[in-house]
N, C-alpha and C positions, 0 to 999 in steps of 0.2 A: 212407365205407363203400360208397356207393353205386357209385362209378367204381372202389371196386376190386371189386364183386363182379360188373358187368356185365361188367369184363377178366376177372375168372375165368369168366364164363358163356360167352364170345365164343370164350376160349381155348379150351374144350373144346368146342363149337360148331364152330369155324374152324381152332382147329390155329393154330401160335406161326408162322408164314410170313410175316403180315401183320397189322400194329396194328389189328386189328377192333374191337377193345377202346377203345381210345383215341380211333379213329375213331367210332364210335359214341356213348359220352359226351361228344363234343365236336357233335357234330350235335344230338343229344339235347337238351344243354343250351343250343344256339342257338335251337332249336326253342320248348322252354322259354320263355327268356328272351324272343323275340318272343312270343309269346302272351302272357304275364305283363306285360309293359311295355306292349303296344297294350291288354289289359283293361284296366292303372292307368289308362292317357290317359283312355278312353271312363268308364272311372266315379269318376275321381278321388281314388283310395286313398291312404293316407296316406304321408309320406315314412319311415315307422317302417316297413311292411308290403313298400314299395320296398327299403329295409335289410337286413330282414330275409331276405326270400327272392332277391332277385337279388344283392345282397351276398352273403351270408350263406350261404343253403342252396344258390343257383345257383354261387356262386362259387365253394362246396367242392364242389359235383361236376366242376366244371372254370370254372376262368378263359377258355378259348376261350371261353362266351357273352357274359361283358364284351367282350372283342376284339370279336366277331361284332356286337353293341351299338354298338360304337365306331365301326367302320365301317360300319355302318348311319345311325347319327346324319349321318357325315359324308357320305354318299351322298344324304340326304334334304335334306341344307342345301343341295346342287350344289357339294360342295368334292369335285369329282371327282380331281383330282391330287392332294391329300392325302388320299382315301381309299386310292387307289393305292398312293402311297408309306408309307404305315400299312400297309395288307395287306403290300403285298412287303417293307418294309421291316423289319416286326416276328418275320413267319417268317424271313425271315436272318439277320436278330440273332440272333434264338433260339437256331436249329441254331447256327450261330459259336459262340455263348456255351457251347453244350452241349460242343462242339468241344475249345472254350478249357477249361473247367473237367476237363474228360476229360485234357487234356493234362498242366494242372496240377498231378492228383490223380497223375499217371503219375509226376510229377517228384516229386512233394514225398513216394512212397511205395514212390520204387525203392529 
């Protein structure tokens, strides 16, 4: 509910031109999610309250902060070439994938 009503806020905000919407709960929840995971570290919460809200409540407002997470983790270990290839790798899958399935739906609905 949240990511869709900041898209309706953004949309009548900003006008349908550009994913303000989409951009924004994906920064939002990256933001989030770093805040949220460097507090667990410093006070040691439990892995139920980890669960919950970065699973759970961060995940349903957008999966970008796990990604964002992901590639965080891997840029902190120094696995800088597979941060890389995870960033660029996973937005071009993505779009393809959206690509692919836009294509498929074309076929399987003419």
């Amino acid at each position: 509910m949240g990511r869709h009503f900041a898209g309706l806020a953004a949309l009548r905000q900003f006008g349908p031109g550009f994913p303000y919407g989409t951009m924004l709960v994906n920064v939002l929840g990256s933001l989030l999610m770093g805040l949220f995971i460097g507090w667990l570290v410093r006070k040691g919460g439990s892995t139920e309250l980890r669960l919950f809200f970065a699973t759970g409540v961060l995940g349903g407002f957008t999966t970008f902060s796990a990604y964002s997470l992901d590639v965080a983790n891997l840029i902190e270990r120094g696995a800088y070439g597979p941060a890389l290839t995870y960033m660029m790798g996973s937005v071009l899958a993505c779009v393809v994938a959206v690509f692919i399935g836009l294509w498929v739906s074309r076929i399987l609905t003419a």
